[in-house]
C-alpha positions in Angstrom: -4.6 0.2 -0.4 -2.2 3.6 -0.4 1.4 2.9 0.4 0.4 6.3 2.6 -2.6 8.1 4.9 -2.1 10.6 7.1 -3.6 10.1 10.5 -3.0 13.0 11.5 -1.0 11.7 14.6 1.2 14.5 15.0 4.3 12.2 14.7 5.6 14.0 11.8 5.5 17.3 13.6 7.7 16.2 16.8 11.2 16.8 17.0 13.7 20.4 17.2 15.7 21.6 14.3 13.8 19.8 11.2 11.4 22.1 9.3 13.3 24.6 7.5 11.6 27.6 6.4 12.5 29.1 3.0 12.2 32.7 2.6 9.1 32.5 0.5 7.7 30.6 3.1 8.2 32.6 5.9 6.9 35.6 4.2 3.6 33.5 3.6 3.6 32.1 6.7 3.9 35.6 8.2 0.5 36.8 5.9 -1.4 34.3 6.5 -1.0 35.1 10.4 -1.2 38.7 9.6 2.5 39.6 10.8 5.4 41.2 9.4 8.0 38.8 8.3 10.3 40.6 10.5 7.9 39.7 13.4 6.8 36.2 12.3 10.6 35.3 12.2 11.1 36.8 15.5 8.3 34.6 17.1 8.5 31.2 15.4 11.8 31.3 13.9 15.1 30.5 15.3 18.7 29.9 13.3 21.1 27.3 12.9 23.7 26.6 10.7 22.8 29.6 8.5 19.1 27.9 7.8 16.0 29.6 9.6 13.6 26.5 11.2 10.4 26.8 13.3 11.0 26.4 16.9 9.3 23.9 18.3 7.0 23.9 22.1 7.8 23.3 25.3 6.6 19.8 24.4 9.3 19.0 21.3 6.2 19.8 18.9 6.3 22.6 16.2 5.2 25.5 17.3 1.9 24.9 15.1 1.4 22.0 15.9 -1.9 21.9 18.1 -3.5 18.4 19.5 -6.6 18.7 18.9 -6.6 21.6 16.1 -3.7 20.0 14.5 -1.2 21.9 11.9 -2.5 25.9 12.8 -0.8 26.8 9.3 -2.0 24.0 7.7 -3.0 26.0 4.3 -0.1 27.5 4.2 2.2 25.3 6.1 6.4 24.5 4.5 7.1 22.6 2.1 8.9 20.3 3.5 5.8 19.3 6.2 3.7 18.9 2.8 5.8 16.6 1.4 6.5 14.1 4.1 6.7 11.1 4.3 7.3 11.2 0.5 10.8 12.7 0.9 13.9 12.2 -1.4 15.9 9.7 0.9 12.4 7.9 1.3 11.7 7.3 -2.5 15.4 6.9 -3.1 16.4 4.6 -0.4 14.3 1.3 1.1 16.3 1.1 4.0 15.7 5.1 4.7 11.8 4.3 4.0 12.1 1.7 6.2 13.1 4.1 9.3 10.2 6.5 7.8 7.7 3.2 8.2 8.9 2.6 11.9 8.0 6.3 12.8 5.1 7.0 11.2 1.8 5.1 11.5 0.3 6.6 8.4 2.9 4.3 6.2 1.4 0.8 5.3 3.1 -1.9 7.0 2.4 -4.2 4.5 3.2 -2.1 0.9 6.3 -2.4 -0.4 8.8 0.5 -1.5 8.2 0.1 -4.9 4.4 0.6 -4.0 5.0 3.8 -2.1 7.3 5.0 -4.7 4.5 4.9 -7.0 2.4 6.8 -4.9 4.8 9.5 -4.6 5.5 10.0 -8.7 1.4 11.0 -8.2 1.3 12.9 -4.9 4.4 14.5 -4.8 6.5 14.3 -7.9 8.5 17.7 -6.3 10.2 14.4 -4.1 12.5 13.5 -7.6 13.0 16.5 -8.5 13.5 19.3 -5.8 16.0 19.7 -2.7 14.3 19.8 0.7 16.7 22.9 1.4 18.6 25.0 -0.5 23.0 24.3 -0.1 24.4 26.6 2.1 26.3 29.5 0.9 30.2 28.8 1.4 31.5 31.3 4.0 34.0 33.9 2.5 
């Protein structure tokens, strides 16, 4: 049994204001949709807090996110929608994998952290090692 399988639910893509899009990502993003970055950020990007996120639907979905063609970027998609649920406070914290568990449906009910932990060290060993988002440059 996997502490984690996506069902492709869409859960995970719901809610404004949480994928960030690093610069390298936008300009692949913006490639693979065969727009300028200038144009792709203009579209699907908005700003907050000096970080550049997709904007999300109508409906509180990411923009990409499509129900019945799912992730539209999916190839090419952020890193940060790759990595989940296998995020840093998830691996690093039960109680924080325990929200993750509540919200998404593709997390076993019955594994335990130290189960989905393990997972993660083989599926995304980028969750012990890299930040989700780059610190924010101090304002001069």
């Amino acid at each position: 049994m996997k502490a984690f399988e996506c069902r492709l639910c869409g859960t995970c893509c719901y809610g404004k204001g949480g994928i960030v899009v690093k610069d390298e990502e936008a300009r692949r993003i913006a490639g693979y949709l065969r727009l300028s970055e200038a144009a792709f950020r203009d579209r699907y990007c908005e700003t907050l807090h000096g970080r550049t996120y997709l904007k999300c639907g109508d409906d509180g979905y990411c923009i990409f996110f499509d129900r019945e063609k799912m992730c539209l970027i999916h190839p090419v998609k952020p890193a940060r929608c790759t990595l989940w649920p296998f995020f840093p406070a998830n691996v690093k914290d039960p109680q924080a994998w325990e929200l993750a568990k509540d919200a998404c449906p593709g997390i076993s009910r019955e594994c335990t952290h130290e189960e989905f932990v393990a997972q993660a060290r083989i599926e995304a060993p980028q969750a012990f090692t890299e930040p989700l988002v780059e610190p924010l440059e101090p304002k001069p």
